[in-house]
DSSP file (Angstrom, degrees, kcal/mol; ACC not computed):
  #  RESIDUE AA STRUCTURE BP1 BP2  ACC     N-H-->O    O-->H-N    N-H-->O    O-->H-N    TCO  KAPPA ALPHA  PHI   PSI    X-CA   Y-CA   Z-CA
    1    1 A X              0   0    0      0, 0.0     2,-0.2     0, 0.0    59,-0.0   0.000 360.0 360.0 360.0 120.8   -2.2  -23.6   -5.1
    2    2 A X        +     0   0    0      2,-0.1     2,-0.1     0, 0.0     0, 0.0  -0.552 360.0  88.0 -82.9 152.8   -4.8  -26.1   -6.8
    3    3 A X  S    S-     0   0    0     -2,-0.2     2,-1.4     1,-0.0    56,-0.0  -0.048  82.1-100.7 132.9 158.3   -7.5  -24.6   -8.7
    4    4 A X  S    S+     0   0    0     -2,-0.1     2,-0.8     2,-0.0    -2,-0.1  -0.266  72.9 133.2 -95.0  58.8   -7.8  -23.4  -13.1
    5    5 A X        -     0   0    0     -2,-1.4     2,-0.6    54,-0.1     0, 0.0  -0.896  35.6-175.7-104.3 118.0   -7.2  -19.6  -12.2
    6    6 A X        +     0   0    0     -2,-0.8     2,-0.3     2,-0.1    -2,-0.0  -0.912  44.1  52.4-104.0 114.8   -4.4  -18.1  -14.8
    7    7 A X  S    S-     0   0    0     -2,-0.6     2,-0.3     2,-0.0    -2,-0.0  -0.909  82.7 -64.4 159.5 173.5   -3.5  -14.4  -13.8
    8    8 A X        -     0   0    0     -2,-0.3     2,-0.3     0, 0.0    -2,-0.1  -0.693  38.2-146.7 -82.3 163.6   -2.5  -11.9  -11.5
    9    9 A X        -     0   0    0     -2,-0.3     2,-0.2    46,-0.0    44,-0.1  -0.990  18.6-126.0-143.7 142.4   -4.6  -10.8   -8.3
   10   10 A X        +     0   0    0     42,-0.4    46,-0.2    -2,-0.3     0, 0.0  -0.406  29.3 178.3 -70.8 147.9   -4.6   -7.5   -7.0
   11   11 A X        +     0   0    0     -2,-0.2     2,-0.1    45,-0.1    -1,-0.1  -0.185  36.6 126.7-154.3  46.0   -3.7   -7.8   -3.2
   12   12 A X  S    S-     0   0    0      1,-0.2     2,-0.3     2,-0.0    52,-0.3  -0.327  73.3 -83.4 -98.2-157.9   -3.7   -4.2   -2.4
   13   13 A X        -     0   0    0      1,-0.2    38,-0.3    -2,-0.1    -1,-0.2  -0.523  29.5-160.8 -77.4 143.1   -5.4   -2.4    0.2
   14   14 A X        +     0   0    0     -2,-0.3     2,-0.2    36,-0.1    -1,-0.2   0.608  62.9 105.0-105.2  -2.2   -9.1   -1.6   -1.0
   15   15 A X  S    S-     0   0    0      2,-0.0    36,-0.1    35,-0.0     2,-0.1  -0.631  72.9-137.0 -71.0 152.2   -9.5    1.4    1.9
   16   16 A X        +     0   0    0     -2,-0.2     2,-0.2    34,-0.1    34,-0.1  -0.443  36.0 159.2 -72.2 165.1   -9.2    4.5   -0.4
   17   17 A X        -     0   0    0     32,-0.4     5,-0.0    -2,-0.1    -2,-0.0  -0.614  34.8-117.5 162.1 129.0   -7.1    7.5    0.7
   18   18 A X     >  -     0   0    0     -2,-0.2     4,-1.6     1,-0.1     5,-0.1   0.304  30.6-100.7 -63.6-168.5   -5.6   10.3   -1.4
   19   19 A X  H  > S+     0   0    0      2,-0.2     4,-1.4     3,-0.1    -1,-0.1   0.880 124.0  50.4 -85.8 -29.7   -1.9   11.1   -1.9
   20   20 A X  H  > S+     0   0    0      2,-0.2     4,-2.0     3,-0.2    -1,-0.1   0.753 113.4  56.7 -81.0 -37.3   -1.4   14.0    0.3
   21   21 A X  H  > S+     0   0    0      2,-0.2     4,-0.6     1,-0.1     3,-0.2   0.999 116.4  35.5 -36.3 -72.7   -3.4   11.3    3.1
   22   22 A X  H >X S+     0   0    0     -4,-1.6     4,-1.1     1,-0.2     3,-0.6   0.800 111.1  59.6 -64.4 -30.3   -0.7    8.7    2.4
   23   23 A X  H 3X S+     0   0    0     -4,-1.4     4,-3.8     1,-0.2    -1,-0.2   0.831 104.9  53.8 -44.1 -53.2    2.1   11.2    2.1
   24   24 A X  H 3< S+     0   0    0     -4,-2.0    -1,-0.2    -3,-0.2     4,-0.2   0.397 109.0  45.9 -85.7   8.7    1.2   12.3    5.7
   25   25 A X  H <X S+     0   0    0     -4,-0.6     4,-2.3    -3,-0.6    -1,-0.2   0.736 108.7  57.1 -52.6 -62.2    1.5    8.6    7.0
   26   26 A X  H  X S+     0   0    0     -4,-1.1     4,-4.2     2,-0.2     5,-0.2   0.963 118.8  32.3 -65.7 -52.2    4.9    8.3    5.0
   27   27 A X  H >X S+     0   0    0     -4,-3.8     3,-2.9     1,-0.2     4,-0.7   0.859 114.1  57.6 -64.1 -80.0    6.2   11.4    7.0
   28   28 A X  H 34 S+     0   0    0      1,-0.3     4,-0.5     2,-0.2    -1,-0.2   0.465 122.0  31.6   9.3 -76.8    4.3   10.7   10.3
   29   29 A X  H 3< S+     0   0    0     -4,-2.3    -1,-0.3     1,-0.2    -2,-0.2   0.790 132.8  25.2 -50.9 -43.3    6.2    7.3   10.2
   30   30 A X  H << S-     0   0    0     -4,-4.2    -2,-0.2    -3,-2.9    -3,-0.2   0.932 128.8  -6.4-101.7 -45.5    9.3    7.9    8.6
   31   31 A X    ><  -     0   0    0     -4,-0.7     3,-4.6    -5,-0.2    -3,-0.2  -0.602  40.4-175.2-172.4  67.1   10.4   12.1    9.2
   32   32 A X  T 3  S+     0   0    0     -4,-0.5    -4,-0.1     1,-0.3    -5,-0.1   0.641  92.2  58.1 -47.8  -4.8    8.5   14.3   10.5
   33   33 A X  T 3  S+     0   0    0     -6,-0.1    -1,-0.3     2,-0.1     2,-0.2   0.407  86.6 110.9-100.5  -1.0   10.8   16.9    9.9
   34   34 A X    <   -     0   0    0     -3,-4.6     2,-0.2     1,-0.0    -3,-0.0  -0.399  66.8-128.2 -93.1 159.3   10.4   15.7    5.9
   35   35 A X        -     0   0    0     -2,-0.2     2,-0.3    -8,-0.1    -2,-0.1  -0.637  13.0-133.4 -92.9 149.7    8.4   18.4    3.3
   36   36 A X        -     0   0    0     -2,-0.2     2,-0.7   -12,-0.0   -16,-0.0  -0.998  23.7-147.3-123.4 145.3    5.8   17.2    1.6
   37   37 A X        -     0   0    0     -2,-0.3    -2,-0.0     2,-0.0     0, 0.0  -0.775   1.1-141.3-103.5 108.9    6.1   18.4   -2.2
   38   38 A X        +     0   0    0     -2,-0.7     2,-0.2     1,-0.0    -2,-0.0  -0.475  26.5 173.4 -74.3 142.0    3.1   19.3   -5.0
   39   39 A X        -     0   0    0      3,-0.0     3,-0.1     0, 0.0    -1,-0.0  -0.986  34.8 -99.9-142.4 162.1    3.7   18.2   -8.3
   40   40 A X        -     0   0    0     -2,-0.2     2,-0.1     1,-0.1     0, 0.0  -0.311  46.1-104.8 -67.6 155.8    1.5   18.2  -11.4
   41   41 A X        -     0   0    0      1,-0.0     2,-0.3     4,-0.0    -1,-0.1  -0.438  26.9-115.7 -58.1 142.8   -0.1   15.1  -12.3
   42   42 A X    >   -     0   0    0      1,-0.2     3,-3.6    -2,-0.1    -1,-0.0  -0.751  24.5-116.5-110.3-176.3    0.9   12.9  -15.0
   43   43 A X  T 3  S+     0   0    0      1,-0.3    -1,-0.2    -2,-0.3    -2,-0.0   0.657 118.8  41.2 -78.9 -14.0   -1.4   12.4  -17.9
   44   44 A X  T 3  S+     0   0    0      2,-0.0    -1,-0.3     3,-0.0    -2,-0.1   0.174  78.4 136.4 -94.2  17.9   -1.6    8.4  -16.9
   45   45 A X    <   -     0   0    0     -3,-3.6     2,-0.1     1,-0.0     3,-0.1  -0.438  68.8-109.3 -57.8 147.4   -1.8    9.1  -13.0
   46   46 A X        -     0   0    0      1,-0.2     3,-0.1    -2,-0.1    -2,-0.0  -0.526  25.3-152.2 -75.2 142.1   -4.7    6.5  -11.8
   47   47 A X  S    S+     0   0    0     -2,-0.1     2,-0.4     1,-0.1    -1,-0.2   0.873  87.7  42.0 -27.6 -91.5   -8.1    8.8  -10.7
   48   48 A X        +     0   0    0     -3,-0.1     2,-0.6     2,-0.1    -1,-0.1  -0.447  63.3 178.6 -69.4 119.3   -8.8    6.1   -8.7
   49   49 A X        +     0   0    0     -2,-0.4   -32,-0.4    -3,-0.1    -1,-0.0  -0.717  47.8 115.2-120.8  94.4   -6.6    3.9   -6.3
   50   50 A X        -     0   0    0     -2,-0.6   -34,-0.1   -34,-0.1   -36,-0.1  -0.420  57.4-148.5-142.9  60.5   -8.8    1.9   -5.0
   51   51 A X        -     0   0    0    -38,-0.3     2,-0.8   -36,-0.1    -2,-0.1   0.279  16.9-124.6 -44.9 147.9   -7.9   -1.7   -6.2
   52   52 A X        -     0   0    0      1,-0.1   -42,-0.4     4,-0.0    -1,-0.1  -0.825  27.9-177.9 -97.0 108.3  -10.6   -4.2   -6.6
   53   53 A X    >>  +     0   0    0     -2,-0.8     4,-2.1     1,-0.1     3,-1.9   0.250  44.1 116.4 -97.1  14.8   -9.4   -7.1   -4.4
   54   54 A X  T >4 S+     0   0    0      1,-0.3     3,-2.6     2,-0.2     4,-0.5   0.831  76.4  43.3 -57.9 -91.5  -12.5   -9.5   -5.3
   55   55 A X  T 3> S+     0   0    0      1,-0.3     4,-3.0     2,-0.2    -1,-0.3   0.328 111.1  56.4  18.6 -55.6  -10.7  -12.2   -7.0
   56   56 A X  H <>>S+     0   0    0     -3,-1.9     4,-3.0     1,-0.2     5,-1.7   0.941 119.5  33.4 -97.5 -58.4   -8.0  -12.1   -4.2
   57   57 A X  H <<5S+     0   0    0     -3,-2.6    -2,-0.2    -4,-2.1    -1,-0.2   0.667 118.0  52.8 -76.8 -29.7  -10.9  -12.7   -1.6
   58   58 A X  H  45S+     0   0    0     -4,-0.5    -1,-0.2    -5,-0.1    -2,-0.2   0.903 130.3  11.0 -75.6 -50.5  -13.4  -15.0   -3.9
   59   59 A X  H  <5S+     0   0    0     -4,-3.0    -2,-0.2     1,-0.1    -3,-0.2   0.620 133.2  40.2-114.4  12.2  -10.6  -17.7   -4.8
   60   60 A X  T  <5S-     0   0    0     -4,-3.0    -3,-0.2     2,-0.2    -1,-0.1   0.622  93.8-131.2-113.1 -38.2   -7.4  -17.2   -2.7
   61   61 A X      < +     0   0    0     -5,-1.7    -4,-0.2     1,-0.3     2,-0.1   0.468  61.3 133.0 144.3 -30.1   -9.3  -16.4    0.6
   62   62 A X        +     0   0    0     -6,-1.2    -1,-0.3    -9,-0.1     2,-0.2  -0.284  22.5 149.3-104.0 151.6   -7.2  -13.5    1.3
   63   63 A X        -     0   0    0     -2,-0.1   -50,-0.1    -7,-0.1   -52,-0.0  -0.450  48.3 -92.5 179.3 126.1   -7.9   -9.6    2.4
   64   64 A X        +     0   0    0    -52,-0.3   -50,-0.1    -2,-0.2     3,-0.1   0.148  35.6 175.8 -12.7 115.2   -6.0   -7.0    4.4
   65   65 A X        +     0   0    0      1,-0.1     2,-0.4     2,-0.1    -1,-0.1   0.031  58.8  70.6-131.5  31.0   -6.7   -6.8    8.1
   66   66 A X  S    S-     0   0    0      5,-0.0    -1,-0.1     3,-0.0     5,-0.1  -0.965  83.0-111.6-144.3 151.7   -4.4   -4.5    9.1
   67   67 A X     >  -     0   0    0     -2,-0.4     4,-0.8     1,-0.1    -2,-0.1   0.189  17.3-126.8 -38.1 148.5   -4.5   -0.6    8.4
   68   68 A X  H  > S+     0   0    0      2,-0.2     4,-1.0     1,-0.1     3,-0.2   0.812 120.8  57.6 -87.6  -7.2   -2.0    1.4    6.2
   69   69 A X  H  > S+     0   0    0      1,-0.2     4,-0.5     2,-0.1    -1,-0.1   0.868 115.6  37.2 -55.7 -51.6   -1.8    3.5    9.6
   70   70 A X  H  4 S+     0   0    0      1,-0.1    -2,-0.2     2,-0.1    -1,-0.2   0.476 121.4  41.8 -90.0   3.6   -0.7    0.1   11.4
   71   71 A X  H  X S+     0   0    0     -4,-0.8     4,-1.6    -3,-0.2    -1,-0.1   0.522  97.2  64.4-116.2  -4.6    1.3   -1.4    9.0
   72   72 A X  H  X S+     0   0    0     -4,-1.0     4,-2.4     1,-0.2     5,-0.3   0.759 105.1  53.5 -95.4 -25.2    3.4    1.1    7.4
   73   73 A X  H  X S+     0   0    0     -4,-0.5     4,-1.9     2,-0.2    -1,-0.2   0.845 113.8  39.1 -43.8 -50.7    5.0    1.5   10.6
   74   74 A X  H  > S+     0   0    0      2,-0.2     4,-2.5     1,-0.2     5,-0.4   0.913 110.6  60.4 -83.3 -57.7    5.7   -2.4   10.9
   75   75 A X  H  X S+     0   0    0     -4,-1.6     4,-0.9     2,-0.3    -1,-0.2   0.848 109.9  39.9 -44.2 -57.8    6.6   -2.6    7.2
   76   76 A X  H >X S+     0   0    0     -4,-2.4     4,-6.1     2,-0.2     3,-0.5   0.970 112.7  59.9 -64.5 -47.8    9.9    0.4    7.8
   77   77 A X  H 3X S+     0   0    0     -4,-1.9     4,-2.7     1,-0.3     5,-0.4   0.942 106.0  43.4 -43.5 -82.0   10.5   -1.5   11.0
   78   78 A X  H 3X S+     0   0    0     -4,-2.5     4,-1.1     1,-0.3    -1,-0.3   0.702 118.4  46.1 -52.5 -12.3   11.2   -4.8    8.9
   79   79 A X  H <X S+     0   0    0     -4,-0.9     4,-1.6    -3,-0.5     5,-0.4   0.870 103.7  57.4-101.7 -31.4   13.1   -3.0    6.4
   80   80 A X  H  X>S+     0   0    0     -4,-6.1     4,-3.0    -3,-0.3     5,-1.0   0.958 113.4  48.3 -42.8 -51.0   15.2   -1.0    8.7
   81   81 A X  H  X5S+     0   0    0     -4,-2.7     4,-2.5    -5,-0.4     5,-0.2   0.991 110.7  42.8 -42.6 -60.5   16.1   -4.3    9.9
   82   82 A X  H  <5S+     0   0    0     -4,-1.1    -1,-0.2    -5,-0.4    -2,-0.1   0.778 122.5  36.9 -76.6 -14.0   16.8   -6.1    6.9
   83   83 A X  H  <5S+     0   0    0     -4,-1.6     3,-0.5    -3,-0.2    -1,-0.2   0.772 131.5  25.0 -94.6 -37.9   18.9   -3.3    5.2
   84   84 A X  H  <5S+     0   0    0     -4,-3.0    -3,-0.2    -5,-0.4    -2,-0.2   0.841 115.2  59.8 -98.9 -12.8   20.8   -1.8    8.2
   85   85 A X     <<       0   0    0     -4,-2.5    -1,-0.2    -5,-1.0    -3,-0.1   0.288 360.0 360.0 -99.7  18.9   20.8   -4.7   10.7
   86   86 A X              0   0    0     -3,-0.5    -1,-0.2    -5,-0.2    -2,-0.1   0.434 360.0 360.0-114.8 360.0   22.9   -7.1    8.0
């Protein structure tokens, strides 16, 4: 990569969606048969998750074009693979 940028870049997803959202994804995808479990917060849990991907988008190019609905799916698929198919 050319260019005088020193750092990390954020390169998450920027749609927002809460934990009990993504939680019902995980199961959707992975175990429907799985519980999903409340637990208290802890006193550094993020408010927000909502990453700011600017940086990622201004000087690499880059931003997410597929869904965490369409990708978490694809995402277990390649890891089923790569752990059980070896």
């Amino acid at each position: 990569m050319e260019g005088n940028h020193v750092g990390p870049f954020n390169l998450g997803n920027p749609g927002e969606f809460t934990m009990l959202e993504l939680a019902e994804v995980v199961k959707e995808t992975i175990d429907s048969s799985a519980r999903i479990e409340f637990k208290e917060n802890t006193a550094d849990d993020p408010h927000k998750r909502k990453p700011d991907i600017t940086k990622a988008k201004d000087l690499l190019k880059w931003e997410p074009k597929i869904s965490l609905r369409e990708g978490l799916p694809l995402m277990v698929e390649d890891f089923r693979k790569r752990v059980f198919d070896n």
